[in-house]
Each structure stands twice: as structure tokens, then as C-alpha cells.
N, C-alpha and C positions, 0 to 999 in steps of 0.2 A: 736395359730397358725397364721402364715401368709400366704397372698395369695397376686399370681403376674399375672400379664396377660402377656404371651410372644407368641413371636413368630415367627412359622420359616418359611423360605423363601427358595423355590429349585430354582435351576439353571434358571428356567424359567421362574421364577418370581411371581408362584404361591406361596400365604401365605395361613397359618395356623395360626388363632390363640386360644389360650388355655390357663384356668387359671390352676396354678400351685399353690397347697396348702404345704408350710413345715410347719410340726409339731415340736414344742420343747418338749423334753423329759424330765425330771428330770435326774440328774446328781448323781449318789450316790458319795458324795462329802464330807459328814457330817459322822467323827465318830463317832460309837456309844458309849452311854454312861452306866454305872454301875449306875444304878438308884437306887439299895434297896440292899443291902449284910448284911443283920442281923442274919443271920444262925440260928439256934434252938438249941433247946435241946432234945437229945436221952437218952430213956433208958436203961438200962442195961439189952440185951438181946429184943432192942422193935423194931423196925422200924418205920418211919416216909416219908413223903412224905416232899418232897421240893415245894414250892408255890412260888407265883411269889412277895409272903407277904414276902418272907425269900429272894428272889434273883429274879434280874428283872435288862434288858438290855434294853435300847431305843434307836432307829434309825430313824429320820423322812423321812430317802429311802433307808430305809428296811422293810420289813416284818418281822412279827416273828418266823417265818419259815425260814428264813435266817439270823438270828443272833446266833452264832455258839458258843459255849462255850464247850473249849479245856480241860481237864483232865489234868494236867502237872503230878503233884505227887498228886497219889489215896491215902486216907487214911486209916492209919495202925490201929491196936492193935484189929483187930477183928470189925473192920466197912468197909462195903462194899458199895460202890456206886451205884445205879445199874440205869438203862435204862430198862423200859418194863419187867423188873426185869432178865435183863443181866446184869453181873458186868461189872464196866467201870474199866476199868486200862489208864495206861500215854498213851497218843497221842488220846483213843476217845473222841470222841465229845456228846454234845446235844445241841439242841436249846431254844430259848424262846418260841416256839410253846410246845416243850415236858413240860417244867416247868408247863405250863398255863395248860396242857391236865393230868398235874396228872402223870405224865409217869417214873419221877425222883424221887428215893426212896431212902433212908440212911438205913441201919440195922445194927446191932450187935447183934455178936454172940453170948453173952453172959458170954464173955471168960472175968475174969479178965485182968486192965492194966499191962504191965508190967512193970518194972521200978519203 
């Protein structure tokens, strides 16, 4: 922070003076980065949880509460995504907070692949 000493003058010549303190903020300026994507392995008909051992974003002005990770295309042949254990399909989201809290699950159904 800085601080200035100013001061104001009315018509009549009486002053005030006053220190004035600005604060510097941090500036979220810095992209985040893809730190860990080593995915796992599911079993056939198991579920597993995502950790942040398997998938991890860093941001040094961000939180991990606000690092947002987008669903583009959900995964098919009977694996489900899930949040809180809500399926994710394309456009939701979760965070690095939910990764870290346990909250992001993979499952299969048990269904053979096709193809």
C-alpha cells in the first residue's frame, strides 16, 4: 500500500489535511495451468473417484473454488460422470475445489463396449 498526505483548501482558505492510503490488489492476470491429467483406470461395472493425484489445475490468483473445469463431450459406452453423484453432460462444470472434496466420480455400468 501507499499513503499520501493531501489536502483540501475551501474558498476561504481553511485547510484540511488528511492521509490518504491506496491499496494494490492483485490482478488475476496469470493463466491457469493443467498441472496433473494422468486419468485412471475403471472397472467393469466399478466407480472410482477423481483426485486431484489424477487431475489438478493451478492458478496463483485464483482459488480452487474458482478454477472451473468445462465438460465439452461426456463419456460414452456406459461411463457416467458424475458431480455429488449428478451426471455431468456437455456445458457443466466443476472445480478444483470439488476434485480436492471427493465430489467427482466416474462409474460404469457395467454394460459391455460396443464396437
Amino acid at each position: 500500500s501507499y499513503t499520501y498526505e493531501v489536502q483540501a483548501t475551501d474558498a476561504g482558505g481553511a485547510i484540511i489535511t488528511k492521509m490518504l492510503t491506496i491499496n494494490i490488489g492483485n490482478l488475476d492476470d496469470v493463466a491457469a495451468t493443467l498441472s496433473v491429467n494422468t486419468g485412471g483406470t475403471l472397472n467393469e461395472g466399478g466407480t472410482t473417484t477423481i483426485t486431484s493425484a489424477m487431475l489438478a489445475a493451478n492458478d496463483v490468483d485464483t482459488a480452487n473454488s474458482g478454477l472451473t473445469f468445462t465438460v465439452v463431450s461426456p463419456p460414452a459406452n456406459g461411463v457416467t460422470l458424475r458431480l455429488n453423484g449428478t451426471p455431468l453432460v456437455a456445458t457443466n462444470t466443476f472445480t478444483m475445489q470439488d476434485v480436492i472434496n471427493g465430489l467427482v466420480t466416474v462409474d460404469h455400468n457395467g454394460a459391455e463396449p460396443s464396437g
